[in-house]
C-alpha positions in Angstrom: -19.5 57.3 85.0 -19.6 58.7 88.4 -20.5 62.4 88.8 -19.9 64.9 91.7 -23.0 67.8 91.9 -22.9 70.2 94.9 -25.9 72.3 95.4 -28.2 69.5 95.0 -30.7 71.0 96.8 -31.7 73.9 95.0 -33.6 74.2 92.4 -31.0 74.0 89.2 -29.6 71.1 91.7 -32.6 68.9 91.9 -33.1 69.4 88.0 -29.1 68.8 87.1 -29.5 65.6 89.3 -32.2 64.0 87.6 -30.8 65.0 84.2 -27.1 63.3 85.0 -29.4 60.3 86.1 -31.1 60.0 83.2 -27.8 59.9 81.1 -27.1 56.6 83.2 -24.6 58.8 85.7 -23.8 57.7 89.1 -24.3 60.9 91.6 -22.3 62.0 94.1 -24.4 64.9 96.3 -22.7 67.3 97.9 -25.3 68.8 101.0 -24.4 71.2 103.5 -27.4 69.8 105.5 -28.8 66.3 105.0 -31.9 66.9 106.8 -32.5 69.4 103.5 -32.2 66.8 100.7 -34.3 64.4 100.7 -34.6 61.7 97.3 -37.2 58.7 96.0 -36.1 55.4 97.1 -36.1 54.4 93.4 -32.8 56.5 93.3 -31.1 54.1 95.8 -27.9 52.6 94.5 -27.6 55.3 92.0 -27.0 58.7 93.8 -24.7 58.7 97.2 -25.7 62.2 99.4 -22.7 63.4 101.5 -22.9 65.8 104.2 -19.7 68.4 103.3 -18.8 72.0 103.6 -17.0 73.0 100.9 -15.6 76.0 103.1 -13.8 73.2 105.5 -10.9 71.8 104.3 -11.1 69.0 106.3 -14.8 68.0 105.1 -14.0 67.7 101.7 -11.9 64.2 102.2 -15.6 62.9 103.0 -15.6 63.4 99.3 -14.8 59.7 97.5 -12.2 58.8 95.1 -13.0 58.0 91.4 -15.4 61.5 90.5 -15.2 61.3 86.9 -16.8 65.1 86.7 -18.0 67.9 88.4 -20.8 70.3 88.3 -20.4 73.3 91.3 -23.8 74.6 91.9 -23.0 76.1 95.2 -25.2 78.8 96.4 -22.8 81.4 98.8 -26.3 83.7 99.7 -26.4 81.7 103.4 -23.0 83.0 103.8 -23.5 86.7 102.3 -23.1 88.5 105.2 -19.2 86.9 105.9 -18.2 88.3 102.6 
């Protein structure tokens, strides 16, 4: 079953993520910055790591077909000060 989880990078992120894994999920990350995620080889083949803003329409068709479920974990505090 593949799963979609933005906000892998923080710290409820990186422990979702190997949670879903260890249920046999396939992860899709979500990262706002790829240079910021980085993950052990052993997790090749089962997690993909996209580089989308979820405040650009136009990223989210980076986003592939077939996401089975998603968990939003999206941290807004780097954009506090547009609100």
């Amino acid at each position: 079953m593949t799963k979609l989880l933005t906000g892998a990078t923080s710290y409820v992120g990186k422990r979702s993520l190997l949670k879903l894994l260890n249920h046999g999920h396939k992860i899709v990350c979500t990262i706002r910055d790829k240079s910021r995620f980085s993950a052990h080889t052993s997790l090749s083949g089962k997690i993909e790591v996209i580089e989308v803003d979820l405040l650009d329409f136009k990223s989210l068709k980076k986003i592939p077909s077939g996401i089975e479920g998603a968990y939003f974990l999206m941290n807004p505090i780097s954009h506090a000060n547009n609100y």
